[in-house]
ROTI-731537 format. One record per residue (C-alpha): residue number from 1; residue in three letters; x, y, z. Coordinates in pm, 1 decimal. Last residue first. Example, Ala and Ser with C-alpha at 12.3 -4.5 7.8 and 13.67 -1.06 7.14 Angstrom:
BEGIN
NODE   nr  rest         x         y         z
NODE    2   SER    1367.0    -106.0     714.0
NODE    1   ALA    1230.0    -450.0     780.0
REM end
This chain:
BEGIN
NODE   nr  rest         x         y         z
NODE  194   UNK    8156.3    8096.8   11730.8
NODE  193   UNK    8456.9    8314.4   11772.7
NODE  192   UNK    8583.8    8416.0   11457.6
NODE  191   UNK    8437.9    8767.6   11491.4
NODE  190   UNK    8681.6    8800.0   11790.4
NODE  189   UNK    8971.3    8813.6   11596.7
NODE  188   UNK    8801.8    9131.7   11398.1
NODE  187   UNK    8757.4    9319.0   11730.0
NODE  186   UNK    9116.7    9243.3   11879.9
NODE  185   UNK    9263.4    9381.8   11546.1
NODE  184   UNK    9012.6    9644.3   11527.4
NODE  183   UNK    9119.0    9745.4   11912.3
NODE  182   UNK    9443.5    9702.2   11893.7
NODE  181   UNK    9506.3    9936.2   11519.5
NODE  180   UNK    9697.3   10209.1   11759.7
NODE  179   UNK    9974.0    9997.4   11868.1
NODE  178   UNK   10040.0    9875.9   11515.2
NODE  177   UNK    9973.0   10306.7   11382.4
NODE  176   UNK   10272.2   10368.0   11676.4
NODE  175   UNK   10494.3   10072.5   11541.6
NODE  174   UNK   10456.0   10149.8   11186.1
NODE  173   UNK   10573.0    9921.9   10922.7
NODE  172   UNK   10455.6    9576.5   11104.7
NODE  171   UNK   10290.6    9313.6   10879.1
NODE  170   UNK   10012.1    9106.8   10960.8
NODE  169   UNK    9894.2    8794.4   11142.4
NODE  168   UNK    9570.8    8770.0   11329.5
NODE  167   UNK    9504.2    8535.7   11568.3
NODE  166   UNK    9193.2    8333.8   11746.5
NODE  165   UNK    9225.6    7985.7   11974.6
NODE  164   UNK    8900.5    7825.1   12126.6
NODE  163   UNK    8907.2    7584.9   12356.9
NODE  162   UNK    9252.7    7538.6   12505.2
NODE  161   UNK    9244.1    7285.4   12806.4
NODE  160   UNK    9271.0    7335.7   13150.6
NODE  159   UNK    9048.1    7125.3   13216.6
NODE  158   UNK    8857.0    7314.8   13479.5
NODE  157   UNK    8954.0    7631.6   13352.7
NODE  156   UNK    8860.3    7569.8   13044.7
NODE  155   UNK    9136.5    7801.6   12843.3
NODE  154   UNK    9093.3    8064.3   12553.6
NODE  153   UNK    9388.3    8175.4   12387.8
NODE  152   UNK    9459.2    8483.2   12219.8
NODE  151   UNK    9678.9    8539.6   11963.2
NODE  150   UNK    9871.6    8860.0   11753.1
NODE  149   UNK   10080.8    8764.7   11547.1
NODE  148   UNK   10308.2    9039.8   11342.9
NODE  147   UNK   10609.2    9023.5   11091.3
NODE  146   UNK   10865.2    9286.1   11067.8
NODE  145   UNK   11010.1    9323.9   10703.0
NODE  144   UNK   11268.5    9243.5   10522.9
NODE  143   UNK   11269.4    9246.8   10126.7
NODE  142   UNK   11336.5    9012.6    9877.2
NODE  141   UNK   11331.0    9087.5    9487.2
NODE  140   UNK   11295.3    8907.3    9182.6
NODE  139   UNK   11236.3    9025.8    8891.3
NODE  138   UNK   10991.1    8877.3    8645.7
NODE  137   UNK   10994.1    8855.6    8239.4
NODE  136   UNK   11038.8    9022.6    7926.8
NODE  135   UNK   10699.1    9261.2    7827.1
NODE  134   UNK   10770.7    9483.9    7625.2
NODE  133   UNK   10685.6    9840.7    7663.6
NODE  132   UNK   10468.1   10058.6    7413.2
NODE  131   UNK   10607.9   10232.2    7105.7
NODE  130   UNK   10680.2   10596.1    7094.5
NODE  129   UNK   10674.9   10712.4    6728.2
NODE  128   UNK   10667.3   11116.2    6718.6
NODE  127   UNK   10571.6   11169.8    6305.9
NODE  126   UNK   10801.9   11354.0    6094.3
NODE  125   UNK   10694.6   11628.9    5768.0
NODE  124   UNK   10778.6   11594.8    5398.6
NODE  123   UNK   10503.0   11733.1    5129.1
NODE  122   UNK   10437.6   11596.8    4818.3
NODE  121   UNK   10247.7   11827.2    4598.5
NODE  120   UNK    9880.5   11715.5    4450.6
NODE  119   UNK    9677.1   11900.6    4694.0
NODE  118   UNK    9852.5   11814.1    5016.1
NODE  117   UNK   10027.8   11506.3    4969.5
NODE  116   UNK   10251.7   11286.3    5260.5
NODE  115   UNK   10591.3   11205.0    5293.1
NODE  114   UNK   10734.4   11075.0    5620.3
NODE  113   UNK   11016.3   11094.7    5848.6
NODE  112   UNK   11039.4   10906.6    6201.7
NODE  111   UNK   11113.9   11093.5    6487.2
NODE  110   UNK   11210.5   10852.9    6728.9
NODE  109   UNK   11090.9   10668.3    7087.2
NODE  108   UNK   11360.4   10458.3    7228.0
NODE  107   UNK   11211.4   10067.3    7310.9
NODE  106   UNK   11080.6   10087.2    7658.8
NODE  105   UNK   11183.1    9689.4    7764.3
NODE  104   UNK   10961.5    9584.3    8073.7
NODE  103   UNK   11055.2    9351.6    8405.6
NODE  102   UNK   10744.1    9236.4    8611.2
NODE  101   UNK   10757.1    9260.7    8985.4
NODE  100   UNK   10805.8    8923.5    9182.1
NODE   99   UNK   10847.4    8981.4    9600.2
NODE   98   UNK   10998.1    8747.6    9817.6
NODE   97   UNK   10949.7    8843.1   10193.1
NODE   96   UNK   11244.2    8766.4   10462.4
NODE   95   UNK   11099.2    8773.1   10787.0
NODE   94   UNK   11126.2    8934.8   11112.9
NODE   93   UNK   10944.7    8825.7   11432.0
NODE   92   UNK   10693.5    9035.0   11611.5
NODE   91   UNK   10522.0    8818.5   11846.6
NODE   90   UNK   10235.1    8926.9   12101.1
NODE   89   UNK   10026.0    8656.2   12287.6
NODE   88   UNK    9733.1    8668.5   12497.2
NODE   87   UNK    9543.3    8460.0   12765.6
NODE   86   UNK    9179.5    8410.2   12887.0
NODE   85   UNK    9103.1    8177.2   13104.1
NODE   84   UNK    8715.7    8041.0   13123.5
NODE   83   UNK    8478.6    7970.5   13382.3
NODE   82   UNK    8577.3    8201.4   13616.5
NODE   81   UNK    8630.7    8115.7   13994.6
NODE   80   UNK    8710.3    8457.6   14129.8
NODE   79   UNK    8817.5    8697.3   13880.1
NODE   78   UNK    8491.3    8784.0   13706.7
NODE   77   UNK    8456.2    8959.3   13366.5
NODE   76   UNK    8122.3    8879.7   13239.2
NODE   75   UNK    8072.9    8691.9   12914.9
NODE   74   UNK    7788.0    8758.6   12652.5
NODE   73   UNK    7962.6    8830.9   12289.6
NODE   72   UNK    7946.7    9199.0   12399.8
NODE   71   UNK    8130.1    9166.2   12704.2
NODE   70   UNK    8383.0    8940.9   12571.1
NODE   69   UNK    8455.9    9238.7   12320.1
NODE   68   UNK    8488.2    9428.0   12608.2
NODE   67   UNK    8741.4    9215.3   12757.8
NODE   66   UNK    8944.2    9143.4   12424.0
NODE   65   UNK    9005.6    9514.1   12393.8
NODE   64   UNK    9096.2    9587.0   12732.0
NODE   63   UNK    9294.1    9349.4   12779.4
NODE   62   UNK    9523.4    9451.7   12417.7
NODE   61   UNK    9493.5    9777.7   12500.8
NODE   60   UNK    9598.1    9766.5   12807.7
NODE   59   UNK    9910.2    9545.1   12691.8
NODE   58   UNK   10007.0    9770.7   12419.0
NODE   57   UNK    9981.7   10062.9   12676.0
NODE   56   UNK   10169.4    9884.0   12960.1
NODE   55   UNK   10506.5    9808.7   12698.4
NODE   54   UNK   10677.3    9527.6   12569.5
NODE   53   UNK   10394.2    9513.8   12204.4
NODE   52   UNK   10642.3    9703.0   11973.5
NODE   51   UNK   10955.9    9696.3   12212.7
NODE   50   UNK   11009.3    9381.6   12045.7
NODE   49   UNK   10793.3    9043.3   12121.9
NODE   48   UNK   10887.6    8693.0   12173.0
NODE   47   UNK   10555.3    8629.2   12410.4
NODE   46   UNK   10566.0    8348.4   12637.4
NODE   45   UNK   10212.4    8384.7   12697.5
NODE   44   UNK   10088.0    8704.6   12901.7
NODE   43   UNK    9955.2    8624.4   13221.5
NODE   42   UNK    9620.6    8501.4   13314.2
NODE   41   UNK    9271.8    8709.3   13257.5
NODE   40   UNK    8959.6    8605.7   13373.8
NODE   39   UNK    8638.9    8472.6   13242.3
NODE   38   UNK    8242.9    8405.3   13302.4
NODE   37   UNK    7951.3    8285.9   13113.4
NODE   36   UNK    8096.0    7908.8   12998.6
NODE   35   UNK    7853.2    7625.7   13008.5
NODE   34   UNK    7529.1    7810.1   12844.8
NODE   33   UNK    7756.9    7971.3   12565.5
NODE   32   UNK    7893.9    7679.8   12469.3
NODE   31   UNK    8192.9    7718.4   12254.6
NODE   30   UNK    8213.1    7536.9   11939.2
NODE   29   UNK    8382.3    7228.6   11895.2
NODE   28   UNK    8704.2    7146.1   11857.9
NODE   27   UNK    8840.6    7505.5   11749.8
NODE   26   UNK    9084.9    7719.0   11533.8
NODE   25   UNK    9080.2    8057.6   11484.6
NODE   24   UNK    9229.4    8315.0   11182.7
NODE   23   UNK    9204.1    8660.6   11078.7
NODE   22   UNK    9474.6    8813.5   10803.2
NODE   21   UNK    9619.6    9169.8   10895.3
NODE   20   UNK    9679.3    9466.0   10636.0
NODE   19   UNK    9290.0    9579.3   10649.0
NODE   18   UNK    9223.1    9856.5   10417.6
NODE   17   UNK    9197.6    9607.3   10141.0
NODE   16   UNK    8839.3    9474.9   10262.8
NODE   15   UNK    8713.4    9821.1   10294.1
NODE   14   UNK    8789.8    9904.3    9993.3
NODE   13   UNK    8671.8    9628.4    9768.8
NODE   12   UNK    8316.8    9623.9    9972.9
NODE   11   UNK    8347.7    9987.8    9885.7
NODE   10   UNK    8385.3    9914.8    9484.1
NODE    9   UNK    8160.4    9612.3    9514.4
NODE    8   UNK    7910.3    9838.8    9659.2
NODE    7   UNK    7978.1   10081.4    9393.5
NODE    6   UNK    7905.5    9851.9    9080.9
NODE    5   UNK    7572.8    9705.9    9271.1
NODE    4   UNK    7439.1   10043.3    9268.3
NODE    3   UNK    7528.8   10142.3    8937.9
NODE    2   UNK    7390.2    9844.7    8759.6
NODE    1   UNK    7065.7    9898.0    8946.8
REM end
């Protein structure tokens, strides 16, 4: 039993570090599934993206994504007279990241004569001391990197109000494996959705 509940900690532990992005939505109430059954798609937000996301296949991907995960929450994809509005935004921004790694002292490892007895005579030999590291404080360190947002908005069309708004945030190192990760991004955004 001890085993079993070991490695699913150990996989739940895996799979949650696999994903570098962090999910997040914010709504007034929850959306009502009886009110709202159909969507469309507007235009992109004002999106302050690189060449990361400014391209058709990031885009596709993107509307694609978010449409068939619509589909499987319930919604059908109708552009006359939808019930909601659906709208996405892509910013890569870069940021300055502050980073602490500990500092350690490696004191010089020796030879260190001794003397020990072997059957009443004194013999001389010398021992390999290496002591461990010391522990003396923090580093600092900053580092650039490419910071990622993903959001997608989801309008009343008769208000024109934002109902529901999902994101994930995450760090860029890779544009082709960003591009590629759409769909699970898309996917795990949509789990916030009531």
């Amino acid at each position: 039993m001890k085993k079993q509940v070991l490695m699913l900690f150990v996989i739940v532990t895996m799979a949650s570090a696999c994903s570098s992005y962090n999910y997040y939505s914010v709504t007034h109430k929850p959306v009502d599934r009886t009110k709202y059954k159909t969507f469309a798609w507007i235009p992109e937000g004002q999106s302050k993206s690189t060449s990361i996301y400014n391209n058709d296949i990031a885009t596709d991907k993107i509307v694609e994504s978010a449409s068939q995960e619509m589909g499987n929450k319930g919604f059908i994809l109708q552009s006359e007279n939808p019930d909601l509005l659906l709208r996405y935004t892509a910013v890569v921004k870069k940021e300055i990241k502050d980073y602490t790694e500990p500092v350690y002292y490696n004191a010089p490892a020796r030879l260190l004569p001794r003397v020990g007895y072997y059957r009443g005579r004194g013999v001389y030999y010398y021992s390999y001391y290496n002591p461990l590291p010391i522990y003396v404080g923090d580093q600092e360190r900053s580092i650039r990197v490419k910071a990622n947002s993903i959001i997608i908005d989801m309008i009343d069309r008769k208000t024109s109000k934002v109902i529901w708004r999902g994101w994930a945030e995450g760090e860029v190192n890779n544009p082709e494996k960003a591009i590629n990760e759409i769909p699970q991004v898309i996917g795990n955004i949509f789990k916030k959705l009531p």
